[in-house]
C-alpha positions in Angstrom: 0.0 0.0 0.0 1.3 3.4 -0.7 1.7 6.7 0.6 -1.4 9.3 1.9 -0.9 12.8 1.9 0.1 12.4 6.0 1.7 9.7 6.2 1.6 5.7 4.7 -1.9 4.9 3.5 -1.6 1.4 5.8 -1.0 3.5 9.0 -4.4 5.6 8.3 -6.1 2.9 7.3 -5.4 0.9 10.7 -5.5 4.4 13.0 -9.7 4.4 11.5 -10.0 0.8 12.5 -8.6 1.5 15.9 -11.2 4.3 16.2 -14.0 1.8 15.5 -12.9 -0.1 17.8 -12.6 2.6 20.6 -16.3 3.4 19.9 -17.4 -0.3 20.6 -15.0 -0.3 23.8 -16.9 2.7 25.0 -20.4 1.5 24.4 -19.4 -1.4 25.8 -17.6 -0.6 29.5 -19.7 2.8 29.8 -18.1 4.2 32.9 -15.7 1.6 33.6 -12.4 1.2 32.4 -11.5 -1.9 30.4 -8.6 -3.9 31.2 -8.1 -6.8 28.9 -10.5 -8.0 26.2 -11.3 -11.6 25.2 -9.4 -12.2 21.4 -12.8 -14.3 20.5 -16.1 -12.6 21.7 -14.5 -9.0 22.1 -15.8 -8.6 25.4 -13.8 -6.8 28.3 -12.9 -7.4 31.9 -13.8 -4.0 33.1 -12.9 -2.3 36.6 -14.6 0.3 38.3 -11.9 2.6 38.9 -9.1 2.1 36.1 -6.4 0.1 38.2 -3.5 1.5 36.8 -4.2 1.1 33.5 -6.8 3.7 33.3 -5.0 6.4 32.2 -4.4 4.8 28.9 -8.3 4.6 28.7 -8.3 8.2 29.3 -5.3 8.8 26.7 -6.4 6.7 23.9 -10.1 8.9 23.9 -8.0 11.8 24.2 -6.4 10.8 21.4 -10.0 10.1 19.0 -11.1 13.3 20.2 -7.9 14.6 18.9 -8.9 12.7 15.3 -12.3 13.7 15.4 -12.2 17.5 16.6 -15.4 16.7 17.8 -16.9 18.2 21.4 -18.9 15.3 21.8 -15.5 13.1 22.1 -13.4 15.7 24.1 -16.3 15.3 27.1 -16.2 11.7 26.7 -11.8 12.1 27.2 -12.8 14.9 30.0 -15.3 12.8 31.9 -12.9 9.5 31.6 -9.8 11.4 33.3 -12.1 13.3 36.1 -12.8 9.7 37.4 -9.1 9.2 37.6 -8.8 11.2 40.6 -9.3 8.2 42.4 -5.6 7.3 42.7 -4.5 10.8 43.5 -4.8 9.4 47.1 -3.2 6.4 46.4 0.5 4.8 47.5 1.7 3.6 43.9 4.8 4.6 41.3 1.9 3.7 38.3 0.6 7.2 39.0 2.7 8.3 36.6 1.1 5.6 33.7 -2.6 6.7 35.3 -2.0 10.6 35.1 0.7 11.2 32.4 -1.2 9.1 29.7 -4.6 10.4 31.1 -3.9 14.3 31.0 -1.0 15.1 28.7 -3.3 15.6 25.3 -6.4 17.4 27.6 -4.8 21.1 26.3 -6.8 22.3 23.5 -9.7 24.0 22.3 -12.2 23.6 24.6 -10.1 22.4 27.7 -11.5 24.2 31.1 -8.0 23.3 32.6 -9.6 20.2 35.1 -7.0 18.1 33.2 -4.2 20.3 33.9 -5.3 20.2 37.4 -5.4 16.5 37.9 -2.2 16.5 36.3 -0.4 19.1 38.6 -2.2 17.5 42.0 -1.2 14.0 40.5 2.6 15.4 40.4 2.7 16.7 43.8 1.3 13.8 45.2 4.6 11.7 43.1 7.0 14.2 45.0 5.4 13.8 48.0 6.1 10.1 48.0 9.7 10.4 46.8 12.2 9.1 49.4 15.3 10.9 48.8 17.3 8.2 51.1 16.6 5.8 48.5 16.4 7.9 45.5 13.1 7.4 43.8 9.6 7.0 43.9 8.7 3.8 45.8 6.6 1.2 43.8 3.6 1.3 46.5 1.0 -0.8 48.5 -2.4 0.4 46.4 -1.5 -3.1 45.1 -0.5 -5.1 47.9 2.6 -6.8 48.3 5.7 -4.7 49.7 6.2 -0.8 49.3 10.0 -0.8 49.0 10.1 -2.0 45.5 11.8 -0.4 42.4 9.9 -1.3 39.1 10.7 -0.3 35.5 6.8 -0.2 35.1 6.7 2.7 37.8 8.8 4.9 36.0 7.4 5.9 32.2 5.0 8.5 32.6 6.3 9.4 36.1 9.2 10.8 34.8 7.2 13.4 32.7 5.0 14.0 35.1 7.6 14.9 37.9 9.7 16.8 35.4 6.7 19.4 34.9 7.4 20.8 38.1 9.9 22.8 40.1 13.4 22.0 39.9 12.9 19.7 42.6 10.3 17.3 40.5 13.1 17.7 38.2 15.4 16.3 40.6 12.9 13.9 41.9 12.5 12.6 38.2 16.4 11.9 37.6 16.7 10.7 41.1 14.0 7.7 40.3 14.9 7.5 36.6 19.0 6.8 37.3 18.3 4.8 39.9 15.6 2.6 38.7 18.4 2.3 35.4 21.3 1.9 38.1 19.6 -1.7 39.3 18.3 -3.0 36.3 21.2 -2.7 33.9 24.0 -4.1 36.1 22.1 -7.3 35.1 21.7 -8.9 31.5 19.0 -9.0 30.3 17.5 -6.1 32.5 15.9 -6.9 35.5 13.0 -5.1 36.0 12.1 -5.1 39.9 14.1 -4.5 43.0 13.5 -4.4 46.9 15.1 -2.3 49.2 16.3 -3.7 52.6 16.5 -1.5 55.6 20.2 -1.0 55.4 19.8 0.4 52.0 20.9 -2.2 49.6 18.8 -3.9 47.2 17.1 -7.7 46.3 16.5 -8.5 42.9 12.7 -9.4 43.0 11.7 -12.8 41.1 8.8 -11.5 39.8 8.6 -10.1 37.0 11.5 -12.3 36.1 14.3 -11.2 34.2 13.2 -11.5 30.2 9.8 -10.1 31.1 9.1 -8.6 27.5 8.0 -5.0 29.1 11.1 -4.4 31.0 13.2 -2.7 28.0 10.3 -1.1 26.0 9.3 0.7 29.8 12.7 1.4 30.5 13.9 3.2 26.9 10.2 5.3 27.3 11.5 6.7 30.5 14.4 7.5 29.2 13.5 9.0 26.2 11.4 11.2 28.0 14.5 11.9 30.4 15.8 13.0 27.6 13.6 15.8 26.6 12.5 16.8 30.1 16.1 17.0 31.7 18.1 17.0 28.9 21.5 14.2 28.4 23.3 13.6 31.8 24.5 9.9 31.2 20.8 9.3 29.6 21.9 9.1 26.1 24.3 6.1 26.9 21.0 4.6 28.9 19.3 4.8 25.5 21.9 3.6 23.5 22.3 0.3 25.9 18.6 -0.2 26.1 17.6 0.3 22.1 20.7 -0.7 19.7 20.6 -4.6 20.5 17.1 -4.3 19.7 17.7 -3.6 15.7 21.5 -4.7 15.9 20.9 -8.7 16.9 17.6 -8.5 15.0 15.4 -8.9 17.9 11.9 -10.2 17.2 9.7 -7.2 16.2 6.6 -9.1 18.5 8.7 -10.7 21.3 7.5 -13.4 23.7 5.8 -12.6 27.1 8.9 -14.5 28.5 12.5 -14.5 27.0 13.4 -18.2 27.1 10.2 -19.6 26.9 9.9 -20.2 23.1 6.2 -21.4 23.3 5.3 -19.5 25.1 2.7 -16.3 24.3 3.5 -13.5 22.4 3.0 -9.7 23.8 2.3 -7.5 20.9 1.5 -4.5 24.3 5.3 -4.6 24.9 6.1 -4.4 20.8 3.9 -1.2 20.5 5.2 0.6 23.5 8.7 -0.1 22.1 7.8 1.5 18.6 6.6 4.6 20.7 9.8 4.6 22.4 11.8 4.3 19.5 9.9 6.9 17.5 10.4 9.2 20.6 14.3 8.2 20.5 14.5 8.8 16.7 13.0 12.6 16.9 16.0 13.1 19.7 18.9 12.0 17.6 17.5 14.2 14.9 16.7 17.5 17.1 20.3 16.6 18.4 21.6 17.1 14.9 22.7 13.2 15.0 20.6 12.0 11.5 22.5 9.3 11.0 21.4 7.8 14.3 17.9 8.5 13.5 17.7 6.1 11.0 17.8 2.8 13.1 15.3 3.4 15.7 12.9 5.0 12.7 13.0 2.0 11.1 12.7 -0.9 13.5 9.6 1.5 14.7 7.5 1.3 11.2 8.4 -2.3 10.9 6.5 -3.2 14.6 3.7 -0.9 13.8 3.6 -2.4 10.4 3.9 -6.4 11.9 1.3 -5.3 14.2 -1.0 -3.9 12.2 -0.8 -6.7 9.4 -0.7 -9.7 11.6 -2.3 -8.5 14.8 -4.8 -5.9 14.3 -8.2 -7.4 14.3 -11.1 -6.1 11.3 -12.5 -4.3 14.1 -9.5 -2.3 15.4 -8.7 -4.5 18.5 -5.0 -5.0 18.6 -4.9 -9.1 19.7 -1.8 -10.8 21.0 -1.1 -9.1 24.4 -0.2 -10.8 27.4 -1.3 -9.5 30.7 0.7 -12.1 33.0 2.4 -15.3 31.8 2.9 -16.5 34.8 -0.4 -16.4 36.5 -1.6 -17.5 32.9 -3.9 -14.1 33.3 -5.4 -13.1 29.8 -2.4 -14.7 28.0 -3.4 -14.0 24.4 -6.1 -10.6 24.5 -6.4 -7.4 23.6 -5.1 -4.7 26.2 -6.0 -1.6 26.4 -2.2 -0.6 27.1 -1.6 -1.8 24.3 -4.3 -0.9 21.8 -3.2 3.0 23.5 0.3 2.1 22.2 -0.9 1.4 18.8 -3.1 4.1 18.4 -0.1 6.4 19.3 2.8 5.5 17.2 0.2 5.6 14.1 -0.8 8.8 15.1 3.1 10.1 14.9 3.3 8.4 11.2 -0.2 10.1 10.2 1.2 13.2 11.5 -1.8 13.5 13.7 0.5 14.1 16.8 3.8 14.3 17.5 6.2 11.7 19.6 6.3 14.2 22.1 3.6 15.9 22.5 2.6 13.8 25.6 
């Protein structure tokens, strides 16, 4: 297929069908948030108040009303991130992923600044939890478990979010950003959770093991948007460790929910969160006058979106092949709404529709 006026014909083409589907989400879950959808009958697992994917709920109508320029879909975005403010309250990292991804495209036409609001009380509520002894933003109990954890999945969106305040969310954001990338690159492959003992060393955490298929895509978005909140600092090397194996050894554009476990399921949510990243990282090396870098990251991006799209993207718009959690065996093979929020984003950026930064 060829080339629209903004951008490849495929990429507008699957962006519509993702809209359809957004429409039957909503008449569906009403106002709930869905989770994870069943890959036969369509049908979601809804919650009540988002968990902490409901911010990319929030996002991805944010996003149609963005397509549509209709006021009928920015209320429907508006009314979706007003019942966020559930979890400003709430002892968890994944505020970040709830209010980043459910506020940062509310600015427009129309906007009575509640978003902006949300956002800001969302960010102060992040600083208030950082513990400068240990350097970031502890993972939380809104979930259970311990508090004293250091996740890769509690640092996209938080970054951003902490970075849009005074210098010392700015601090607050390199302080949890480093330190998240301190522990989970001085193993290989990254290990993506970590638990602090009292005398201020760390545990690596078995779960999520080491392979989990979101630990690199979540780690290069945080960086990438370390990047362009607080500027280079060590970051660029980050970025460089995290994405060139990627596209150098060829890595599987869909990778497996578990590295080493060959039959097991794939997880097309982590594949479209890395093409976001990598589009994000592709727009820095250019802005940083480094084209020749850009090339790499720009390419191994269209080529996920494209895989995705082609083998992965139902008729309907639902984007099939995510994996919640292997290891519970919880919605191994479904449609997430993570990851149809992914999707809808990096073929925005190719349709020109928005750009990889302006969340």
């Amino acid at each position: 297929m060829g080339e629209g006026a903004d951008g490849p014909r495929w990429a507008e083409e699957a962006l519509a069908a993702v809209w359809e589907r957004v429409r039957e989400t909503e008449a569906q879950v009403g106002s709930r948030f869905p989770l994870y959808a069943d890959p036969g009958t369509g049908v979601w697992k809804s919650t009540s108040k988002g968990s902490w994917t409901g911010g990319f709920w929030a996002g991805l109508l944010w996003l149609r009303a963005l397509a549509s320029g209709t006021a009928r879909d920015r209320e429907a975005a508006a009314a979706c991130t007003g019942r966020l403010a559930h979890w400003l309250g709430q002892d968890t990292a994944t505020r970040g992923l709830i209010f980043w991804y459910g506020t940062a495209l509310a600015a427009g036409p129309g906007d009575d600044g509640a978003a902006a609001t949300l956002k800001d009380q969302a960010a102060r509520a992040a600083l208030a939890a950082y513990d400068a002894e240990r350097g970031l933003v502890p993972w939380g109990d809104a979930f259970g478990g311990p508090r004293l954890l250091a996740r890769a999945d509690g640092v996209p969106g938080l970054v951003p979010l902490l970075a849009g305040l005074s210098q010392d969310g700015k601090d607050a954001a390199y302080g949890h950003l480093t330190r998240q990338l301190a522990l989970s690159l001085a193993e290989y492959p990254p290990r993506p959770a970590w638990r602090a003992a009292p005398d201020g060393t760390w545990t690596a955490c078995p779960e999520p093991a080491a392979g989990w298929s979101r630990t690199v895509p979540w780690l290069l978005l945080g960086v990438v948007d370390g990047l362009h909140c607080l500027g280079g600092s060590g970051l660029w090397e980050a970025a460089e460790q995290l994405a060139v194996p990627r596209w150098a050894a060829g890595a599987e554009l869909v990778p497996r929910a578990q590295d080493g476990s060959p039959e097991g399921p794939l997880d097309t949510s982590a594949a479209a969160i890395e093409a976001v990243a990598l589009l994000k990282l592709a727009d820095l090396t250019r802005v940083a006058g480094r084209e020749d870098e850009a090339g790499p990251p720009a390419h191994r991006a269209h080529r996920i979106l494209r895989r995705l799209t082609t083998a992965h993207l139902s008729a309907n718009g639902a984007l099939t092949g995510g994996c919640y959690d292997a290891g519970r065996g919880l919605a191994p093979c479904h449609e997430l709404i993570w990851g149809d929020f992914f999707l809808a984003w990096g073929l925005a950026v190719l349709t020109g529709l928005t750009g990889p930064f302006t969340m």
